[in-house]
N, C-alpha and C positions, 0 to 999 in steps of 0.2 A: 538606486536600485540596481542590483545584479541579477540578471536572466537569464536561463537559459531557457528556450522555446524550442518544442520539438514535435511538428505533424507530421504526419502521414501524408504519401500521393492523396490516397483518396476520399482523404476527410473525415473518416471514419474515425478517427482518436487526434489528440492534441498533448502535449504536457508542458508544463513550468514549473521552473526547482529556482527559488529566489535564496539570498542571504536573509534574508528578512532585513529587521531594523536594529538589531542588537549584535547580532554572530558576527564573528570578524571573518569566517567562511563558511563557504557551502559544502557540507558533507554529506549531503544527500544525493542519490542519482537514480534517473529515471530512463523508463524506455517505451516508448510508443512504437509496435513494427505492425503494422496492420499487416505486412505480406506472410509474415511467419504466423501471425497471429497471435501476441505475446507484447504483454504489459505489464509494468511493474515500477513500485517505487522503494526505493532501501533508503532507510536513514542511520547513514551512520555515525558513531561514537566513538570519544578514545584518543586523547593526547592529540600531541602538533603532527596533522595529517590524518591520522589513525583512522578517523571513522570517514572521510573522504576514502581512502585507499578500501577500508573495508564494502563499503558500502560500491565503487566501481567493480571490486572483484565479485561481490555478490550479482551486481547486474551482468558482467559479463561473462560469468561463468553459469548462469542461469539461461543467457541466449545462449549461447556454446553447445550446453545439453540437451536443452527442449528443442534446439534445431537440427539437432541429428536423428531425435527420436525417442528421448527419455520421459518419462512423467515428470508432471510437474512438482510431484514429491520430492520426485527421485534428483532432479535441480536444482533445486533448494540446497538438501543436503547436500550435493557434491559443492556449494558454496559453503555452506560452512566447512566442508572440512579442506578447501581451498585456503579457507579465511582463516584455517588452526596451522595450515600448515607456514603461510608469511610467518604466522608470530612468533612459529619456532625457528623458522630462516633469518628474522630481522626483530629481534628485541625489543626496539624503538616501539615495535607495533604489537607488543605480547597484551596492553589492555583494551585493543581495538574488537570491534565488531559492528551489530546492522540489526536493524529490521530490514521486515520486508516481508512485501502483501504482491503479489501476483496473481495477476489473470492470465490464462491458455483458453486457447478457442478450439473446438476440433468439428467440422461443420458445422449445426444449428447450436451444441454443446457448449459450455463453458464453463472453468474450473477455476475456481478461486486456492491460493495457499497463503498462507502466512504464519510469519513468527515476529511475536515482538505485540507494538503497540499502533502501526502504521494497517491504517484502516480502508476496508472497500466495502462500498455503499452502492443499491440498487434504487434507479428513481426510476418509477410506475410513471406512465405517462397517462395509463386511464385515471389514476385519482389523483395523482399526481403527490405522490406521500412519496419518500425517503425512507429507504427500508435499511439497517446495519445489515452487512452479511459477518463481519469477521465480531471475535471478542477479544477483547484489549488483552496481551500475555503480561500484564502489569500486576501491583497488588492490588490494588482499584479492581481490577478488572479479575481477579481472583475473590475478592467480597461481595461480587457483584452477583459471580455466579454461586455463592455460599446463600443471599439470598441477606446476606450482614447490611449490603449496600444498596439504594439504590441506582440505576444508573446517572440520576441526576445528583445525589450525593457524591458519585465517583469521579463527578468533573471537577469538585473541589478537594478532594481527599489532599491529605497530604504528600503518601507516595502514589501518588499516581504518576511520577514519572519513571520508577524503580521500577525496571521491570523483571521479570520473573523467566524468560526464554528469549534469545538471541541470539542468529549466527554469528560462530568465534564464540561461544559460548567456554569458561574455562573446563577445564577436567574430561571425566570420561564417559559424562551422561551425554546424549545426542539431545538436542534442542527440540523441543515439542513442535511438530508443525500443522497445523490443523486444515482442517480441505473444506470445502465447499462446492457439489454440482449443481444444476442446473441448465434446463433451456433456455434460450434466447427466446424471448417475445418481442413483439412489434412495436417497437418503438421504448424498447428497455435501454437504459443509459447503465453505465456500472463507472463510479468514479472510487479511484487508488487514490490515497491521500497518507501524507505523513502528519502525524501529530501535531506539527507545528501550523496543519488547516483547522483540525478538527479540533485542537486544543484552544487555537484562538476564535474559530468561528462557533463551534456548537451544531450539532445537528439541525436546531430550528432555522439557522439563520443559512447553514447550508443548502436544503431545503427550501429557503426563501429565493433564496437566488437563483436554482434549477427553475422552482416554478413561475418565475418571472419573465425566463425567455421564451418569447411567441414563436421561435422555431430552431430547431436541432445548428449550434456554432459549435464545433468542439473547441477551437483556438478561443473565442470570445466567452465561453462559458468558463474554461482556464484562467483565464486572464483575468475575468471579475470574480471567480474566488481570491486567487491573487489580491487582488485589490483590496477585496474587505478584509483579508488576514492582515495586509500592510497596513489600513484605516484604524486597524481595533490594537497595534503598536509589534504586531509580528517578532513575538523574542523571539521567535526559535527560524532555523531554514523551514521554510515553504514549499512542500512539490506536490504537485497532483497532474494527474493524467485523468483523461475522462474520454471514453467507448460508448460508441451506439453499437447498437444490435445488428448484425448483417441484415440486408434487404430481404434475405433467405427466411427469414426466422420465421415457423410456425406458428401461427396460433394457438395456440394448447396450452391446458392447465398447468401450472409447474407442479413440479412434486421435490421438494425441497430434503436435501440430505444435511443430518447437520452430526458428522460422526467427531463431537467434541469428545476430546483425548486420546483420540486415537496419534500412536506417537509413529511414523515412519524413520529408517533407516538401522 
């Protein structure tokens, strides 16, 4: 097994980006900053290197801008068009690019982004259920919202790893990025995951393993997604990061925004 593991001082978030048991590398990258407040997993794609390199420039050009003061839209985009400009500087890397699913915090607030097929999940601690927040940008996940597929059909689909938007996207359309707000409530978890959790565990089974620990580990709840994705034979790289709620977080009803298709930049 190859590791990378990354917490926080103060415990508050964890992450792990594995090879899995098939990829001969890890082209995935992740970022846990509880002090900036700012989480995110890219998985990148794309020749020898390509979606590693893609997929670091998206993480690091995403901390770059949301730590100066940009939206979390507004960072996103400036990684892809980071990620268009390598390909036109280095060749090698002209069919590279990434997903990428981000969380921003702004006191009790927090904003979810993504493009692509790398997924962020809310787990309720009062019922303790698994909630999607994002929708797959794949074709799966375009039949799904046609209403053609179910979501349980769309785990088997055929293309359901084609996907339909992601930064380094080629040409001169900007890449769909879709948002998600929300409060934090008491004792809310929000786990980022790339395809290679959610494809090989499954929602029920992710779910199973949130609600089996008797109390809030970020590293050790990492770790044992980790573990069941390498159990069930792990083809693809593995990252997830996983966020508790500030200690701050209100009690209060959510009121959930869900502006799908709304395109930024």
């Amino acid at each position: 097994m190859n590791s990378v593991t990354q917490g926080s001082g103060n415990r508050r978030s964890a992450s792990v980006s594995d090879v899995g048991r098939v990829r001969r590398e890890n082209q995935d990258a992740v970022l846990a900053d509880d002090e900036l407040g700012l989480w995110l997993v890219a998985d990148g794609m794309g020749g020898h290197a390509g979606g590693a390199r893609a997929s670091a420039i998206a993480r690091d050009t995403v901390r770059e801008r949301a730590g100066r003061g940009e939206s979390l839209a507004e960072a996103v985009m400036a990684a892809h068009h980071a990620i268009r400009a390598e390909q036109r500087e280095r060749p090698e890397y002209n069919d590279m690019g990434t997903t990428i699913v981000a969380l921003a915090e702004r006191d009790d607030r927090y904003e979810v982004c993504w493009v692509g097929d790398s997924r962020a999940y809310r787990f309720c601690p009062e019922n303790k259920r698994l909630e999607l927040l994002t929708r797959d940008h794949n074709v799966a996940g375009v039949l799904v919202a046609s209403g053609a597929l179910t979501p349980d059909e769309a785990t088997r689909h055929p293309q359901r790893h084609v996907l339909t938007d992601c930064l380094g996207l080629a040409g001169d359309e900007a890449p769909r990025i879709d948002q998600v707000e929300n409060e934090w409530r008491p004792g809310d978890m929000i786990l980022l995951c790339s395809d290679g959790l959610s494809g090989e565990l499954g929602d029920v089974e992710i779910e199973r393993i949130l609600r089996s620990a008797e109390a809030f580990d970020a590293q050790g709840l990492v770790d044992t997604l980790l573990q069941g994705a390498l159990a069930s034979g792990a083809h693809d790289n593995v990252s997830a990061v996983v966020v508790a709620a500030p200690e701050s977080a209100a009690p209060q009803r959510s009121r959930w925004k869900w502006p799908f298709g709304r395109r930024s930049g």
